[in-house]
N, C-alpha and C positions, 0 to 999 in steps of 0.2 A: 330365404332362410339359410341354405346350404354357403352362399356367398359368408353371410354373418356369421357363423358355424367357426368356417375357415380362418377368418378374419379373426375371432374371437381368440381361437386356439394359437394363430400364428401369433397378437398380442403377448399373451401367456407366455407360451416357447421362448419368446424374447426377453422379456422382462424376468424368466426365469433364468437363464442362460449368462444373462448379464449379472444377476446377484450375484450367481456363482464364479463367472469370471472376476469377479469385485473379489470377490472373496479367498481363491484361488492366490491372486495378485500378493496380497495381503498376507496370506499365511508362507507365500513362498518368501517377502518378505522376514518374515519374521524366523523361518526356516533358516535364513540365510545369516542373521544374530546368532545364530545360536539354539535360538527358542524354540516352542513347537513340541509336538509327538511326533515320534517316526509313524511312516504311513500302516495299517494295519494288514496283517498279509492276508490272503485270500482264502476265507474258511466255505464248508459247504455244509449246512445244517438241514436235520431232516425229522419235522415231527413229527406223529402218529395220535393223533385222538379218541377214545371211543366212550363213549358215553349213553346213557340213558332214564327211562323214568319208567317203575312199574307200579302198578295199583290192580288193590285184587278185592272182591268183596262181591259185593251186588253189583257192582262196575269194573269189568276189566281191561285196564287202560295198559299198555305198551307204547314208548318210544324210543326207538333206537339211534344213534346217531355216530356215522365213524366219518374221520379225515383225515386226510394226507396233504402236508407243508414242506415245500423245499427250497431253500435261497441259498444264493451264491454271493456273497457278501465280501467285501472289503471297506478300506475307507475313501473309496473313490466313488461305487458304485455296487448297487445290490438288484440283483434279479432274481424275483420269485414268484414259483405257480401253487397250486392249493385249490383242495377239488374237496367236496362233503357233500352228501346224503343222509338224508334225514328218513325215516321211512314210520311209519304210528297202525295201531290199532285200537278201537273203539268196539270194544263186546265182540273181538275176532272179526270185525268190521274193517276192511284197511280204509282208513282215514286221511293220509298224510304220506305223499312222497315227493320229498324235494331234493332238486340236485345243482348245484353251487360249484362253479370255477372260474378260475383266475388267472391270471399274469400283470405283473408286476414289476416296472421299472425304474428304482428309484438315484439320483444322483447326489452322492453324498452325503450319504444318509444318518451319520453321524452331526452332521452341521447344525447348527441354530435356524438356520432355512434351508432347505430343499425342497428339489421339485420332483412330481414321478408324474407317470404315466402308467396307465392301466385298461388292463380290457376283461369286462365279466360277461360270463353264460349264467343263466338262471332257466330254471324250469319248477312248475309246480300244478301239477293235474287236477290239483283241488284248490287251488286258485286260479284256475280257466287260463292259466298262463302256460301256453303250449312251448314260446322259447322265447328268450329277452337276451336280446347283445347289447352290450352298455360298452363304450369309450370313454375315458375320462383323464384328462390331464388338469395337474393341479400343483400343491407348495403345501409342503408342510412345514410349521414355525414351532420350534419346541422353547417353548420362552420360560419354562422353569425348570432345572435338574440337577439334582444332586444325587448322585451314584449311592446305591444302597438304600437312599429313602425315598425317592419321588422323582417321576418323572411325566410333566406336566407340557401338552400339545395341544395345535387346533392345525387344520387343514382346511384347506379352502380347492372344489372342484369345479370345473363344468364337465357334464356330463351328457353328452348324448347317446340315447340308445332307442330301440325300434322293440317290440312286442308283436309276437303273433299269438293269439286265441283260439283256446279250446269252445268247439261247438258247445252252443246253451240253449237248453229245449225253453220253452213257450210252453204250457198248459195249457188249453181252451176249453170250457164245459162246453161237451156234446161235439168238440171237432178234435180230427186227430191232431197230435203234439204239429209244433213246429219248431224247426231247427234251422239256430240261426250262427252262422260263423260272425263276430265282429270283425270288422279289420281294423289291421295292424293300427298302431299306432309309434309315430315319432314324434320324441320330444328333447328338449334342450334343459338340462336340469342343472341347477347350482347342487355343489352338494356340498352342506359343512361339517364337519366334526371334530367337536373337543375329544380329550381321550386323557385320561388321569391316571397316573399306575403310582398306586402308593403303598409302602412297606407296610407294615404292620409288627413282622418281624424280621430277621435275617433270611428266614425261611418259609415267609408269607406275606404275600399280596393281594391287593386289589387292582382289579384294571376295572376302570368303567368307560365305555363307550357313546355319544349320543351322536345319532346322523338325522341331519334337517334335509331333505331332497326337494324342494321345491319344483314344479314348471314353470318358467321362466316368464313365459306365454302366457298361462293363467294360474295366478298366485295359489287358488284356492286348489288347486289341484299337485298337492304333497303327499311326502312319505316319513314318519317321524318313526324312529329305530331307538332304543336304547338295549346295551349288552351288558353285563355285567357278570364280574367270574371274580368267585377266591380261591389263591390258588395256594398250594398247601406243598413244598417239596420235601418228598419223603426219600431222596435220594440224588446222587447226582446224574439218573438218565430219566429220572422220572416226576412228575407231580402230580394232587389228587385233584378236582377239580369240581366245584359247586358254580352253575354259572344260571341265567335269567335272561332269556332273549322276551322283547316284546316288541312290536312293529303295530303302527296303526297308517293305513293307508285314505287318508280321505276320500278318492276318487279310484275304488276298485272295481274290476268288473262287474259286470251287471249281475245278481244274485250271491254274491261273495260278501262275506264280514268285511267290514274295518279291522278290525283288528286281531290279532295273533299272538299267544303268549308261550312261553317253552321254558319250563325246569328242568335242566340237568343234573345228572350227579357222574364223575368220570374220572378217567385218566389220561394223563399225556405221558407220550414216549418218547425218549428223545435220543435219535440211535447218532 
C-alpha cells in the first residue's frame, strides 16, 4: 500500500511539474513578443473570521465559530496556513468542539491549472475523532473566469491520512460498561471539488463549495461536504457573511450521526 501511495504521488508530482514547465515555456515565450502581464509582486494577506448562531426560547442553542487565514502570494507561488474552532451549546450542555488546520502550497496559482500540496489537522471530541492528519497533493483546473463576475474550478486530490479515536463505552444490562478504544485507521482517499464563486453584485457573492472524499480501497466508505457562504462587502477591510456547512460521512464511527449541518451568520476581517 505505502509502495502504491509513493508511486501514486510521485506520478502526480510529475505530470504536475511538467504542465507547469509546458506552461512556464510558453508564457516566457510570449513575454518575449511583447505580450503577457508583468509578474505580480509579492503580497501578504491576513483574514480574521468570527461568526455564529443563537437560539433562545424553550431551546438554548449557541454556536460560536472564529478563524485565522494567512497567505503569502505572488504569481509564481502562494503559501498559506488557517486554523478554526468551532465550539456549541445545547441547553448550556457543551455539544460541539472542533478544531481545523492547515497548510498550503500552491504553484501558480493564478494559472488555468496548478497544482498544490497540503497538509490538515482535524480534531472533534463529539465525533470520537481524537486527531486526523491528512496529506494531500493535487491540481486545480479553473476552466471558466471572468474577473468581477464568476469564477468557475474543479480540483482533483489524493489524499492520505491516518485517524486516532476517542474511547466509546458499550452498555450492557446488568454488567459494568465497557470501553473500547478503536484503532487508528489509514486510508488513501481521492478527493474532488468543484467551487463556483459567482457575482451577484459588485459587492456580492456567492461561493459554493462541494467535496466528494471517497476510500479508494472501498468505494462505499465516503465523505460528501458542501459549503456555501454570501458574502456582502460593506467596506474595504471587511465583509458580512451568511454561510451553510453540511457534511454527511457514510462510514463514521461506531455511535456517531452521518451527518452534520452548521448555519452561520458573521464577519470577515481583513487587516
Amino acid at each position: 500500500m505505502k509502495k502504491t501511495i509513493l508511486i501514486l504521488m510521485f506520478t502526480l508530482v510529475s505530470a504536475s511539474l511538467f504542465a507547469q514547465l509546458s506552461g512556464a515555456s510558453s508564457a516566457k515565450n510570449i513575454m518575449n513578443k511583447g505580450g503577457g502581464r508583468a509578474a505580480k509582486a509579492t503580497k501578504l494577506t491576513v483574514k480574521l473570521t468570527a461568526d455564529g448562531y443563537y437560539q433562545t426560547g424553550n431551546i438554548e442553542k449557541i454556536t460560536a465559530s472564529g478563524s485565522l487565514s494567512m497567505a503569502l502570494i505572488d504569481s509564481i507561488k502562494e503559501f498559506s496556513v488557517n486554523g478554526r474552532a468551532v465550539y456549541g451549546q445545547n441547553n448550556k450542555v457543551t455539544n460541539q468542539r472542533e478544531y481545523i488546520a492547515g497548510a498550503q502550497f500552491d504553484y501558480h496559482p493564478f494559472a488555468v491549472v496548478s497544482p498544490f500540496t497540503r497538509f490538515e489537522f482535524y480534531k472533534n471530541p463529539f465525533k470520537k475523532i481524537k486527531e486526523r492528519y491528512a496529506g494531500l497533493l493535487g491540481m486545480k483546473y479553473r476552466y471558466l473566469t471572468r474577473p468581477g463576475l464568476l469564477d468557475y474550478s474543479i480540483s482533483a486530490a489524493l489524499s492520505y491520512d491516518i485517524e486516532f479515536y476517542e474511547p466509546v463505552t458499550y452498555k450492557v444490562e446488568n454488567q459494568p460498561d465497557s470501553i473500547v478504544i478503536p484503532p487508528e485507521k489509514e486510508r488513501l482517499r481521492a478527493s474532488i471539488r468543484p467551487k463556483f464563486k459567482q457575482y451577484i453584485t459588485q459587492n456580492v457573492y456567492l461561493i459554493t463549495e462541494v467535496y466528494y472524499k471517497p476510500n479508494l480501497k472501498y468505494l462505499n466508505d465516503y465523505i460528501l461536504c458542501g459549503n456555501a457562504s454570501l458574502n456582502i462587502r460593506v467596506a474595504k477591510w471587511g465583509l458580512l457573511k451568511v454561510s451553510y456547512e453540511h457534511e454527511y460521512n457514510n462510514k463514521p464511527v461506531n455511535k456517531v450521526k452521518q451527518t452534520d449541518a452548521l448555519l452561520l451568520v458573521g464577519i470577515e476581517i481583513n487587516l
